[in-house]
N, C-alpha and C positions, 0 to 999 in steps of 0.2 A: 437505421432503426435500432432499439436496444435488442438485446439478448428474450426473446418469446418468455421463455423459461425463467429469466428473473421476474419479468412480470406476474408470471403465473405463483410462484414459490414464494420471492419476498416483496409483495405490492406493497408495503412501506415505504422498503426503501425509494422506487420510484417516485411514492407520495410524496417524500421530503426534497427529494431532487426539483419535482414541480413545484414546490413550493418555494424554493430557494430562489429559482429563476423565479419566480413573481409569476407563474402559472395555477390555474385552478387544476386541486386533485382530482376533480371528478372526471378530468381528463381520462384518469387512469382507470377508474370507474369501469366507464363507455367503454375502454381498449380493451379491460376484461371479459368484460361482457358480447363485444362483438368478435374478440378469439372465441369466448367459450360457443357463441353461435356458430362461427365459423366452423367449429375443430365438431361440433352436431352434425351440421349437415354435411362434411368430408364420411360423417360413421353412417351416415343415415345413405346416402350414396350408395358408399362402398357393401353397406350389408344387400339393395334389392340389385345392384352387379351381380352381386355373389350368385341371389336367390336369380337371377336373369340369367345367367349362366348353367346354374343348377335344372332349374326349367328348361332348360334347353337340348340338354342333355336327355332329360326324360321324355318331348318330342319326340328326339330322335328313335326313343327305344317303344316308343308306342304304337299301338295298334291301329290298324286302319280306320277303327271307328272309334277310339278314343281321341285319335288327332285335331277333328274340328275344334272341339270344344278347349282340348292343349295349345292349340295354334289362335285361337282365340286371347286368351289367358297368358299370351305370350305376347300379344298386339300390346293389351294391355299395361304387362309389366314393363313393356319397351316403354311405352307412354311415361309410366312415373318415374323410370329409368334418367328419361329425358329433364321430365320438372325438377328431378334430384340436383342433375348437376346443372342446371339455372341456378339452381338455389344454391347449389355450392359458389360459384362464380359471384352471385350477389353480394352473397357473405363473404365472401373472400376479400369485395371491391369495401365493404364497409369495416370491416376489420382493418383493412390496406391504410384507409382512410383515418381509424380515428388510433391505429399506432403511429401516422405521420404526426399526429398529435402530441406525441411522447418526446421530447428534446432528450438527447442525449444525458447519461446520469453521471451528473458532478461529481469529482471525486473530492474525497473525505476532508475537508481543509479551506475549500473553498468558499471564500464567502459568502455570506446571501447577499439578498438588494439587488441594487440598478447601478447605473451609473457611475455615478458618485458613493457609490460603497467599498469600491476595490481596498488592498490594502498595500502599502508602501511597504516594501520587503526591505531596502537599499535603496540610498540614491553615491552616484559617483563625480567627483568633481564638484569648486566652486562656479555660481555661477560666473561668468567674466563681470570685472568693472571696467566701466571706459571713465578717459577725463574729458570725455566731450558728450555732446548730445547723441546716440545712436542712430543711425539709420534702419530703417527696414528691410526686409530683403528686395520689396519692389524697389525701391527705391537706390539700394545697391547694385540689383540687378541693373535697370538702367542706366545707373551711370559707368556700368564696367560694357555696356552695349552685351546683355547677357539674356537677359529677359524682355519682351515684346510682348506684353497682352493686351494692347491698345487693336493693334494688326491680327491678333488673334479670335479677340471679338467679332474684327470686322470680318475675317474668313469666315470662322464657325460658330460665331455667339458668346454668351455672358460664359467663364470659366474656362476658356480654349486659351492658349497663349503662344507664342515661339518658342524657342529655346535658340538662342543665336548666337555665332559667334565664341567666345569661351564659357557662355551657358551651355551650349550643345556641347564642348569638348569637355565641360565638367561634367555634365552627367555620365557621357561616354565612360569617363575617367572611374567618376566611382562603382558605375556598373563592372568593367572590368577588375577592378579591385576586388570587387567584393567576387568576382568568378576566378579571381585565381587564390580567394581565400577558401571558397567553397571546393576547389581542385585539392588543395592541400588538406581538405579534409576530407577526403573522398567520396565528394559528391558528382555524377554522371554529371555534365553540360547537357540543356536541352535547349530549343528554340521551340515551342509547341505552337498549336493552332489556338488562334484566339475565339475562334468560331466553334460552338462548339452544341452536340445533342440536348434536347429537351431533357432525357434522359442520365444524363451526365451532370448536365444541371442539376435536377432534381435530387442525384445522387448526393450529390456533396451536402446536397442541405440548404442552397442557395436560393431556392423555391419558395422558403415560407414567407416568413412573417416579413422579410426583407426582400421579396422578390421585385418592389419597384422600383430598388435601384438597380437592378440587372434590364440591361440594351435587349431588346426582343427584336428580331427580325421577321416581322409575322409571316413574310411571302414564304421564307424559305424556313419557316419552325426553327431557327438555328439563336443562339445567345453568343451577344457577344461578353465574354468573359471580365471579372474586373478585376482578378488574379490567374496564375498560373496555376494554382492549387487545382481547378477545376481540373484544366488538360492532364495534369500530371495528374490526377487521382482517376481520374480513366483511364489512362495509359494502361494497365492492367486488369480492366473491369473482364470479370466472369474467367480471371485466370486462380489458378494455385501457384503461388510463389515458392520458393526454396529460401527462405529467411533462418534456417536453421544456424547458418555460420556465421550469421551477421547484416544489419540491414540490406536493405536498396534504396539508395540515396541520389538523388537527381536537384539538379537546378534549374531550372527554368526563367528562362531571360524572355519577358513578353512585354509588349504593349497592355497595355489593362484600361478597361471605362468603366465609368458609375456614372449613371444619372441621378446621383447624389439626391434623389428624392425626398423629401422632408428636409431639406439644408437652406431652403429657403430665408437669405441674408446672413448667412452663417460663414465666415471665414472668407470672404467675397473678395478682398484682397487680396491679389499675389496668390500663387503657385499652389496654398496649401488644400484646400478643397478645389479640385479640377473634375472635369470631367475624364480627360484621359492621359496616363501619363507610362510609366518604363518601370518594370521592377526585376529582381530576381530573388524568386521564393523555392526557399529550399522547400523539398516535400521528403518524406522518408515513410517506407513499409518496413515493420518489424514486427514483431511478436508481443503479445500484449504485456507478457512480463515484462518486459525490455524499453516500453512504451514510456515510462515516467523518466526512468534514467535517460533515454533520448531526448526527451523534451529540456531537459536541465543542460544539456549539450548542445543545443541549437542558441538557449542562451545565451550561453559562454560564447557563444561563434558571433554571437550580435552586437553583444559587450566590448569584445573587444576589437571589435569595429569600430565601436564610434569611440573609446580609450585612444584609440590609435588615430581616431580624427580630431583629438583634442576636445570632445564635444562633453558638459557637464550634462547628466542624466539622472533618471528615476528608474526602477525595474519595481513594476505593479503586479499583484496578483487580481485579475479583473473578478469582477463581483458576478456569481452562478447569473444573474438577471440581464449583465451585459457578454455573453459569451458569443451569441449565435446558437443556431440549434445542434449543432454538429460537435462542438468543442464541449470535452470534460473539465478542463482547464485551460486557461489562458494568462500566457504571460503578455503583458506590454512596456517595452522598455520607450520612456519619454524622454525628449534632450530641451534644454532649457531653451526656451527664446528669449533670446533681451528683450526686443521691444513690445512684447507681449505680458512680458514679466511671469512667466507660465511655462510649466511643462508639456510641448507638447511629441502627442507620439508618434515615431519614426516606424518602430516593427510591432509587428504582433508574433505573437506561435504559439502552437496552438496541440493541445494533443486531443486526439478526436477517437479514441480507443477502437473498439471496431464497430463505429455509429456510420459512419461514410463503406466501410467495404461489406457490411450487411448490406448496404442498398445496393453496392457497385459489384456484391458475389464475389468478393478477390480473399479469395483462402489460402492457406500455407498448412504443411503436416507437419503435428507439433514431432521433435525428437523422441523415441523410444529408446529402449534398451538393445542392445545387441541381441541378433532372434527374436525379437518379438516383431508380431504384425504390424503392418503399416497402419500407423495414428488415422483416424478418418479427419478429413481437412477442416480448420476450424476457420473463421474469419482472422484475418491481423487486424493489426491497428496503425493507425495510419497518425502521422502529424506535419505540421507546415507551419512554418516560418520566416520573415522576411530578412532580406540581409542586404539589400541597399531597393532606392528607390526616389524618384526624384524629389519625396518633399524634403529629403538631408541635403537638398541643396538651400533652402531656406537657414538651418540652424549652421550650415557650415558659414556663409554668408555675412550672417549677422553675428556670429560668434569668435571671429576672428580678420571683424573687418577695421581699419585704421582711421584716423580722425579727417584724413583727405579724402574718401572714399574707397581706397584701395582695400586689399583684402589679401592678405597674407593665406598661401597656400599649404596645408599641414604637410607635414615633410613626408608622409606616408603615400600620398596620393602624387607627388613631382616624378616619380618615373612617368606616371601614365597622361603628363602636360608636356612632356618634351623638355624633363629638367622645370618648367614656371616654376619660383618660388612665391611670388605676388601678382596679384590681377591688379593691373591698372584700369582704371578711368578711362575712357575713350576721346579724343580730343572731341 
């Protein structure tokens, strides 16, 4: 959730935020109005406590025949005692309620609109020309025996596929690449739970307006995750961090699903809309100062990934309308498809200020001065970003595949095939 206190002090600026994202302000309205009810009945509470205690006291100091009518009077005050805090509790759940309503506030720069508004910061590299027809990546896939979603379907349904054969050892390949580039920039390795709290869910933000593409397990209330952001932004939930010297940086190597909900005939070919596939997304706790300059860094870490896979690309600034409700900004860096003739995109990152660790309670004490008291703990701010993930095996595919089907392997990624330099054809 945002900062209580901007809401209260500067409700513009929140109004322009919702407006950016293509939300009604009177969102912010309601959120006003059931704090300012809320933060009544906490005082209204708190003042016949007072007076219930007050009273209480003066039982005890009473006389034998004043007490009936004291002990009376005391039934009573216990009584509204009680409907006080119902009523705090109600208010609490409808306040709770309509700041879920409040999407995190866009920082200064970022576009308005949907979709189709983002703004092209940079693109890098030509696209590739071929002298012959191109192939697709199913199509590559198969005939290097790499790809199976014919077999996939028929195990798990429409968007399940394989990965067989040197599809599995390239995915492998680029996962590990991109964890021994996440090591060299000091990022922890995790493996986390893909299964994961209601709670945790909720926290990150993956609850709302998008919650039908999140897997529900109803028997056991448990989600199953369709990034690692989730695990790792609980990994911490309801702790105080020591980020004073410098982030906490972790990667996370998971399985991930979407029940790509509303994607209905949308990208239904090949690999690139699945339901379930392999990623590793950095996540990082830092200081909210510190927060913008980190997110430009996860970039560079993205960038020159796919630079170093020979892969031609876009870096978009997405539009406040297509962010998600957690993100203040979002970058997306897109790699060209040939046979699509289109950018499309490989990572996101995301900086989500402290809209995800207000929900998750993960504070840090900002630095003082020498001798002075300890800072009381504020929220950090939290960002993620991805740094490989099976749909780069689509643009690697098509992007540097040869006129016989073969497919030339970028020099960067041949330690982690056992030396391959080209993927053949499969007799």
């Amino acid at each position: 959730m945002i900062d209580p206190l901007l809401l209260r002090d500067t409700p513009e600026i929140v109004r322009e935020s919702q407006i950016a994202r293509g939300l009604s302000p009177e969102t912010v309205d309601a959120a006003i109005a059931a704090d300012r009810d809320r933060r009544a009945a906490i005082t209204a509470f708190e003042e016949l406590r007072a007076a219930q205690n007050a009273h209480g006291k003066t039982v005890a100091k009473a006389s034998k025949d004043d007490k009936p009518a004291l002990v009376a009077a005391a039934k009573e005050l216990s009584e509204q005692v009680k409907q006080a805090q119902h009523a705090v509790t109600a208010a609490e759940d409808v306040a709770t309620a309509a700041m879920a309503e409040i999407e995190n506030i866009v920082i200064e720069g970022v576009p308005a609109g949907g979709e189709d508004d983002f703004i092209t910061l940079r693109t890098h590299g030509e696209p590739p020309a071929f002298d012959f027809t191109p192939r697709d990546h199913l199509e590559l896939g198969e005939l290097l025996g790499a790809i199976d979603m014919e077999r996939g379907t028929k195990v798990s349904g429409s968007r399940f596929y394989f990965l067989t054969g040197i599809g599995a050892r390239l995915e492998i390949a680029l996962m590990n690449l991109a964890l021994d580039r996440a090591l060299q920039a000091g990022f922890t390795p995790m493996i986390p739970p893909t299964l994961v709290r209601p709670e945790v869910m909720q926290g990150t933000g993956f609850l709302g307006k998008h919650s039908a593409e999140v897997y529900h397990l109803e028997d056991q209330d448990m989600y199953l995750v369709g990034t690692s952001e989730v695990p790792l932004a609980g990994y911490h939930m309801g702790e105080i961090l020591d980020v004073a010297n410098g982030p906490k940086r972790y990667a996370g190597w998971s399985t991930c699903y979407r029940s790509e909900a509303g994607s209905y005939g949308k990208d239904t070919r090949g690999i690139i809309r699945v339901h379930q596939f392999n990623k590793l997304e950095m996540f990082v706790y830092t200081t909210p100062e510190a927060a913008e300059e980190e997110h430009l860094r996860l970039v560079g870490l993205q960038e020159q990934m796919l630079q170093d896979l020979g892969l031609s690309y876009r870096v978009i600034d997405v539009a406040a309308g297509d962010l998600g409700s957690s993100a203040a900004r979002k970058y997306d860096v897109e790699a060209w498809v040939p046979t699509q003739d289109a950018y499309r995109e490989l990572t996101s990152t995301s900086n989500c200020t402290t809209y995800q660790a207000r929900r998750l309670d993960i504070r840090h004490r900002p630095a003082v001065e020498a001798g002075a008291a300890p800072a009381k703990p504020t929220p950090v701010a939290t960002l993620n970003g991805t740094l490989a993930t099976t749909r780069w095996i689509v643009a690697l595919l098509e992007t540097h595949q040869r006129a016989d089907g073969s497919v030339t392997v970028p020099e960067v990624l041949r330690p982690f095939l056992g030396g391959l330099d080209v993927l053949e054809p499969i007799a």
